[in-house]
C-alpha positions as a Markdown table, in Angstrom:
| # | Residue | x | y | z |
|---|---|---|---|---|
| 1 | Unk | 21.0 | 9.6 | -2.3 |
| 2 | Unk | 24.5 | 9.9 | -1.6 |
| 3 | Unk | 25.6 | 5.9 | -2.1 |
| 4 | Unk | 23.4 | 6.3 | -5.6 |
| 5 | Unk | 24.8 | 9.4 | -6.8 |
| 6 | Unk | 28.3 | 7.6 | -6.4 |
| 7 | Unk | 27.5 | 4.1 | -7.9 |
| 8 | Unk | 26.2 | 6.1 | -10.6 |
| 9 | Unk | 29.7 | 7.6 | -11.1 |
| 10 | Unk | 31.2 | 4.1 | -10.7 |
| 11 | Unk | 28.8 | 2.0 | -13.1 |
| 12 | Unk | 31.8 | 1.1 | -15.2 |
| 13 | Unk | 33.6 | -0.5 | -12.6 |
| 14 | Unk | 31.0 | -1.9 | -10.8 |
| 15 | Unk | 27.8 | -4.3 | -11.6 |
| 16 | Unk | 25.2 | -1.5 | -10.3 |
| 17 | Unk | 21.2 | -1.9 | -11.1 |
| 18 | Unk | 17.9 | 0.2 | -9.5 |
| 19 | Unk | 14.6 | -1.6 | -9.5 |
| 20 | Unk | 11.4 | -0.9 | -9.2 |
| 21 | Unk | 8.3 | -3.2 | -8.5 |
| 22 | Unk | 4.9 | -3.1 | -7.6 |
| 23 | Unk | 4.0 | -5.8 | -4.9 |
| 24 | Unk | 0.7 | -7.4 | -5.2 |
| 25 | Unk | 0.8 | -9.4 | -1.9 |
| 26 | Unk | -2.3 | -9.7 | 0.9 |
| 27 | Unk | -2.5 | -5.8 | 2.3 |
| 28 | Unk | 0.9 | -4.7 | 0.8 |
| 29 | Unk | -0.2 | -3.2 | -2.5 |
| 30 | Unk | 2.7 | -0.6 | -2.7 |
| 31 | Unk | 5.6 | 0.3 | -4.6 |
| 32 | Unk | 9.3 | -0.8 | -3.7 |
| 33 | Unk | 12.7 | 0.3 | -5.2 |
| 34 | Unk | 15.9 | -1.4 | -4.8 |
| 35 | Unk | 18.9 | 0.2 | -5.5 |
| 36 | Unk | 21.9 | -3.1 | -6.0 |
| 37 | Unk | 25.6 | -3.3 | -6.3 |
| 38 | Unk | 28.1 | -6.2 | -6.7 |
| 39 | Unk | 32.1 | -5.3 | -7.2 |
| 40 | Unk | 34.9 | -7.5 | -7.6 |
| 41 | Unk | 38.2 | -6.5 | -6.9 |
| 42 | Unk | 41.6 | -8.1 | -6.1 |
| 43 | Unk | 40.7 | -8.8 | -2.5 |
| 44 | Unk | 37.3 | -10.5 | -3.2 |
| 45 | Unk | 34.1 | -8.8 | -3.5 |
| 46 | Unk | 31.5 | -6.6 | -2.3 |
| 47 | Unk | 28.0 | -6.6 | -2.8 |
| 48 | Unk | 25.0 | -4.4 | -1.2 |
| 49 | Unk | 21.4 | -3.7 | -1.4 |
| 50 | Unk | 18.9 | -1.0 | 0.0 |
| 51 | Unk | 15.0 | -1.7 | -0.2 |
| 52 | Unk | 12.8 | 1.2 | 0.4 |
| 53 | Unk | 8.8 | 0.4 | 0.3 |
| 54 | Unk | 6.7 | 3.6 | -0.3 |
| 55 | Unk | 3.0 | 4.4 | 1.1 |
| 56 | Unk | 0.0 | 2.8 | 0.1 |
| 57 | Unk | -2.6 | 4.7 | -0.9 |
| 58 | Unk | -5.1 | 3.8 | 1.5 |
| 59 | Unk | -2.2 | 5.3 | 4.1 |
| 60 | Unk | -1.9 | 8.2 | 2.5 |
| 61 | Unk | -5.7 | 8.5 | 2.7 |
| 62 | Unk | -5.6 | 8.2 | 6.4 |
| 63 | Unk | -2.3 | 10.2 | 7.6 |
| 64 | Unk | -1.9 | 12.5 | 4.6 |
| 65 | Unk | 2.0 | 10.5 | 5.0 |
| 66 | Unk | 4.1 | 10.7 | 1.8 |
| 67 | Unk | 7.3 | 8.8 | 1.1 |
| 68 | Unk | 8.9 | 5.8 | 1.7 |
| 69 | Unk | 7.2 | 4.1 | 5.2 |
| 70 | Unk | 10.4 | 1.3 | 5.3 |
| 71 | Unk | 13.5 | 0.7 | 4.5 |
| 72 | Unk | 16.1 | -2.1 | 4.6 |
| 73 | Unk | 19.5 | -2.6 | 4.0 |
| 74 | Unk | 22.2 | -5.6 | 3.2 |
| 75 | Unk | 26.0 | -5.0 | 2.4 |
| 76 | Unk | 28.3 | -8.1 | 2.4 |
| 77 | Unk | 31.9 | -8.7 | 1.7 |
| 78 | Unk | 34.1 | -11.3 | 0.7 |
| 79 | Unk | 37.5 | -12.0 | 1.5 |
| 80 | Unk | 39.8 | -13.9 | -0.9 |
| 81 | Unk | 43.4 | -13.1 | -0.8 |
| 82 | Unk | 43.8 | -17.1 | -2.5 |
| 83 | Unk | 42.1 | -16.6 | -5.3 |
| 84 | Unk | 44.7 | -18.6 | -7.3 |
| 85 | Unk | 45.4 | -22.0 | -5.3 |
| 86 | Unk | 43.2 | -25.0 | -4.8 |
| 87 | Unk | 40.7 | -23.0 | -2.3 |
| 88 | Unk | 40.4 | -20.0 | -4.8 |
| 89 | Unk | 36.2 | -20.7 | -4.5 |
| 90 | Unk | 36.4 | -20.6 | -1.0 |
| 91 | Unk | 36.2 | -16.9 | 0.8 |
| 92 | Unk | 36.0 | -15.7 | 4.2 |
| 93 | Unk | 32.1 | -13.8 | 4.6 |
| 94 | Unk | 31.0 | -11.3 | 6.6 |
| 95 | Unk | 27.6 | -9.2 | 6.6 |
| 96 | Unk | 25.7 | -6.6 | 8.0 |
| 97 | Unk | 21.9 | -6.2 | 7.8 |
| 98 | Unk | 18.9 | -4.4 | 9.4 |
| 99 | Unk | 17.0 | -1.0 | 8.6 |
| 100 | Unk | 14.1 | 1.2 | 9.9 |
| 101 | Unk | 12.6 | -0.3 | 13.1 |
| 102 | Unk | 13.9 | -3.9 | 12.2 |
| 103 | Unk | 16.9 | -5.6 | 14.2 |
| 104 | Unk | 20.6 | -4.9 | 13.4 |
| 105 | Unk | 22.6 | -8.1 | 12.7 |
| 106 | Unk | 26.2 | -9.2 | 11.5 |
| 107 | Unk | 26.9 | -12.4 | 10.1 |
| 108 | Unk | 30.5 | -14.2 | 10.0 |
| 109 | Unk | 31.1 | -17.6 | 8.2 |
| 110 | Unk | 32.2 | -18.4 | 4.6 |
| 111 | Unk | 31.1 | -18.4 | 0.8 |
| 112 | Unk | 31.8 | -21.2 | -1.9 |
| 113 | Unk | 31.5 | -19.9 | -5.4 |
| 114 | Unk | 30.7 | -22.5 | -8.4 |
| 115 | Unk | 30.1 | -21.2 | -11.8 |
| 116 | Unk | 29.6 | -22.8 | -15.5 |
| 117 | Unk | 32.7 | -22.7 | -17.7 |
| 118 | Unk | 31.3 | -19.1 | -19.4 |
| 119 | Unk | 30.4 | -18.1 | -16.2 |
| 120 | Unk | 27.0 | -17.6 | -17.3 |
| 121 | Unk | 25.5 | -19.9 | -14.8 |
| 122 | Unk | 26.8 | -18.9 | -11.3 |
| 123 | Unk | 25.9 | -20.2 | -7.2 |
| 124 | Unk | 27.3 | -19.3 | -4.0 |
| 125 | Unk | 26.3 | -21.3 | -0.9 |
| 126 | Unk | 27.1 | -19.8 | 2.2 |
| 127 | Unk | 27.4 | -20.9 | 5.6 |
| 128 | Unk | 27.2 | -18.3 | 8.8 |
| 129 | Unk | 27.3 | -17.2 | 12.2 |
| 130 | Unk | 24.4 | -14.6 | 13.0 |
| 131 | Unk | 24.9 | -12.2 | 16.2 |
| 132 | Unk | 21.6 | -11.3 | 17.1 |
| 133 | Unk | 21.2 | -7.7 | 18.7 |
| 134 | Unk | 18.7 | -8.9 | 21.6 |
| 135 | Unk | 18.8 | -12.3 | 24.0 |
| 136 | Unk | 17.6 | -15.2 | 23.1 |
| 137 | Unk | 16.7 | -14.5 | 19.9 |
| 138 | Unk | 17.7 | -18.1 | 18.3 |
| 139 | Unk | 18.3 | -21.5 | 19.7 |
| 140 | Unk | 20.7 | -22.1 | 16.6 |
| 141 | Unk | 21.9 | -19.0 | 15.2 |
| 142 | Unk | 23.0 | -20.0 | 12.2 |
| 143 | Unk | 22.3 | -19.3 | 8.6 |
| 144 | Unk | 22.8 | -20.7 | 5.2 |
| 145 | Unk | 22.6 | -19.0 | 2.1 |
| 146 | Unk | 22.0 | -19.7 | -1.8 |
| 147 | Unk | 22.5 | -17.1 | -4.3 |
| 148 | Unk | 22.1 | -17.8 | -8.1 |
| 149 | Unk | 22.1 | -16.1 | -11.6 |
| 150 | Unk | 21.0 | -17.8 | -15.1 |
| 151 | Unk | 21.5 | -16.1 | -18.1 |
| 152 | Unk | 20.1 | -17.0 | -21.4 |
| 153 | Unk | 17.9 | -19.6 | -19.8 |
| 154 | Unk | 15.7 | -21.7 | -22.3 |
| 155 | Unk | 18.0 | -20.7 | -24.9 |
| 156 | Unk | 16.2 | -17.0 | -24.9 |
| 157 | Unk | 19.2 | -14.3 | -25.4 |
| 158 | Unk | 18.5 | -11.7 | -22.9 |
| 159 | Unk | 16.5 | -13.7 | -20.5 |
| 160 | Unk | 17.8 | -14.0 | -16.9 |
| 161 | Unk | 16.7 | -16.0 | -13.9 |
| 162 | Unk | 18.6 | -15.1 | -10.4 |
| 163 | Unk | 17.8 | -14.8 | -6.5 |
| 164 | Unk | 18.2 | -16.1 | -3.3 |
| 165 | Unk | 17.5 | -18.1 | -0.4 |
| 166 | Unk | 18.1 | -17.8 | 3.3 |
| 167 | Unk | 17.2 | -20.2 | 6.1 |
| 168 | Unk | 18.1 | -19.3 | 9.9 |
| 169 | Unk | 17.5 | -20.5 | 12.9 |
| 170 | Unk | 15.4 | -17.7 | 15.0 |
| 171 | Unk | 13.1 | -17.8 | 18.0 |
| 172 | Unk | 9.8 | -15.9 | 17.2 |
| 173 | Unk | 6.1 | -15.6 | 18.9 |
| 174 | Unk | 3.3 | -14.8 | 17.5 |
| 175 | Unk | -0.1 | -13.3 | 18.5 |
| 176 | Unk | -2.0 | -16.6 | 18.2 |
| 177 | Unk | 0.7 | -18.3 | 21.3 |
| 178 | Unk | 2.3 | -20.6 | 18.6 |
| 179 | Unk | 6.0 | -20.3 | 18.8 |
| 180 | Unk | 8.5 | -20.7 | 15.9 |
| 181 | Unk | 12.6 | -21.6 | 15.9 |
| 182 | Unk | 13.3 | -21.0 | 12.3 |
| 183 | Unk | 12.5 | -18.4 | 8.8 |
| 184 | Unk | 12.7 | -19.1 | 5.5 |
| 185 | Unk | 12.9 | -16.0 | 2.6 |
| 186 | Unk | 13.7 | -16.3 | -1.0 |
| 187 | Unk | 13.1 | -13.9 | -3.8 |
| 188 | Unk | 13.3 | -16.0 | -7.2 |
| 189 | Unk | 13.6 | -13.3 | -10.0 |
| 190 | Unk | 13.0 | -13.6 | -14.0 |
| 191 | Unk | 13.8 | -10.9 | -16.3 |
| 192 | Unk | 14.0 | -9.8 | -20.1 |
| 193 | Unk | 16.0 | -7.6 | -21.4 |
| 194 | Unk | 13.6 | -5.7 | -23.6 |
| 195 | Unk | 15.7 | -3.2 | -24.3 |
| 196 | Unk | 18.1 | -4.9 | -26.3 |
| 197 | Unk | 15.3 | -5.5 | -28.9 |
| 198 | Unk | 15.0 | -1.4 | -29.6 |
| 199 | Unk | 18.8 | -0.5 | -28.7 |
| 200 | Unk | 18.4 | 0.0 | -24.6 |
| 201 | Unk | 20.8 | -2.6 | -23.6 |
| 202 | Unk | 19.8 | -0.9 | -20.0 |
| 203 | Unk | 16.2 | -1.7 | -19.6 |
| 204 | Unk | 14.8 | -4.7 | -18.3 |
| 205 | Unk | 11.2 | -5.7 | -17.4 |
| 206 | Unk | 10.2 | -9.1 | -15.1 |
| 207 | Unk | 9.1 | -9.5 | -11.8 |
| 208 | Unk | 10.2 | -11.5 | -8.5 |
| 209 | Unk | 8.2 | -13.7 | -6.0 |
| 210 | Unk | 8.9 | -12.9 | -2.6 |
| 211 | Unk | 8.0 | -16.6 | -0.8 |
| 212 | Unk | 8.6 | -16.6 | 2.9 |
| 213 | Unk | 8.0 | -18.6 | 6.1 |
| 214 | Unk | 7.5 | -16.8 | 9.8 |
| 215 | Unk | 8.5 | -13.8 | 8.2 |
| 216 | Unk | 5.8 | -12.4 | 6.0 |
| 217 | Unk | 6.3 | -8.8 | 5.6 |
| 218 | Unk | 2.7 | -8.5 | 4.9 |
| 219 | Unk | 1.4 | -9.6 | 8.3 |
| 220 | Unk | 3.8 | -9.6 | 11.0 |
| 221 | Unk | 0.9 | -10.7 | 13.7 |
| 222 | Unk | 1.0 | -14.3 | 11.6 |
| 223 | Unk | 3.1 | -17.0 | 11.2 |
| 224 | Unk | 3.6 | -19.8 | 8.4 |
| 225 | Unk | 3.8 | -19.7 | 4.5 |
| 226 | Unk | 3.5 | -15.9 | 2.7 |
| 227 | Unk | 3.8 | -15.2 | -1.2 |
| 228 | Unk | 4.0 | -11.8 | -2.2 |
| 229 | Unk | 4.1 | -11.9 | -6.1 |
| 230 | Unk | 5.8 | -8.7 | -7.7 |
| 231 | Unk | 6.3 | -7.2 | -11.4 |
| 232 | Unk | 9.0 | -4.6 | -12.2 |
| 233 | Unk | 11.2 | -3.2 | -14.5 |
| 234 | Unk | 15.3 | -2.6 | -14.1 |
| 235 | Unk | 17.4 | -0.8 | -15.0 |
| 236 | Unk | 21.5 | -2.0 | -15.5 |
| 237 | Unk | 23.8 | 1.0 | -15.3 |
């Protein structure tokens, strides 16, 4: 409450948005909010994320429970005191992630930043280390990164296609004895800003897929491919 009250405060300095969606994936069927923030200042940039998912209603029906049942959390900065000579797109990375009963990691390695010309078209590819908070929990703890944004795409003012991709190297078993060395996530989103057609620059409705492999939030007892498709709205402050 705290971190949103302030970005709130900060939205003209800072890129700041707070979605909402409902996930229509196998047994998920609940509401999550995200609350995002991406800063650049003259040391490099920062960038976080917090995910809360709320109760279903078929939980609620069985505990009484009421709130969010999850949460998860990502902040990452970038380090860039070159901005200005031949390696300006190249920063130093480092990252921390985890969040309510899921492992706490950090992440050292490095971020190249390409962009189009109007810098509406953007990608950075990272590279990193990943310290794993229990033994051997990776053969090859590495990870690689792809973040993207698209603005305008097809030529449609206000439409906007962005996400990300991670692949890591992680040693997982699974109820049925099989045994897996790697996970896959990305979350490709599209969004309109509908706003802009009634004079809410703010508002934005579209939706994300969440496609994942050995790491289905849905079902955490099986391995291989998951899609969770999700709708949404946002809201840019």
């Amino acid at each position: 409450m705290a971190a949103g009250m302030f970005l709130l405060s900060a939205g003209a300095f800072a890129q700041t948005n707070l979605q909402m969606f409902y996930d229509f994936g196998k047994d998920r069927k609940h509401i999550t909010t995200t609350l995002e923030m991406f800063k650049a200042d003259d040391w490099g940039d920062t960038f976080f994320f917090v995910d809360y998912d709320y109760t279903t209603k078929d939980m609620r029906d069985a505990s009484d429970y009421r709130g969010a049942k999850g949460t998860y959390a990502e902040i990452a900065r970038n380090l860039n005191f070159w901005k200005d000579s031949n390696l300006g797109a190249l920063s130093a990375h480092v990252e921390w992630n985890g969040g309510a009963n899921i492992p706490q990691n950090w992440l050292f390695g490095a971020a190249y930043f390409m962009h189009s010309a109007d810098f509406a078209n953007t990608l950075t590819i990272e590279a990193m280390f990943k310290t794993f908070c229990y033994k051997n929990a990776s053969d090859c703890p590495i990870q690689f990164t792809a973040v993207w944004g698209m603005n305008n795409i097809f030529g449609v003012e206000g439409l906007n296609f962005s996400g990300f991709a991670d692949f890591w190297g992680e040693n997982k078993g699974w109820a049925n004895g099989d045994d897996t060395k790697f996970v896959f996530i990305s979350e490709p989103q599209l969004w309109y800003n509908v706003g802009s057609l009634f004079g809410c620059e703010n508002l934005n409705v579209g939706g994300e897929i969440e496609i994942s492999n050995n790491f289905c939030k849905g079902g955490y007892t099986e391995k291989g491919l998951c899609v969770n498709p999700c709708l949404g709205v946002k809201w840019n402050f």
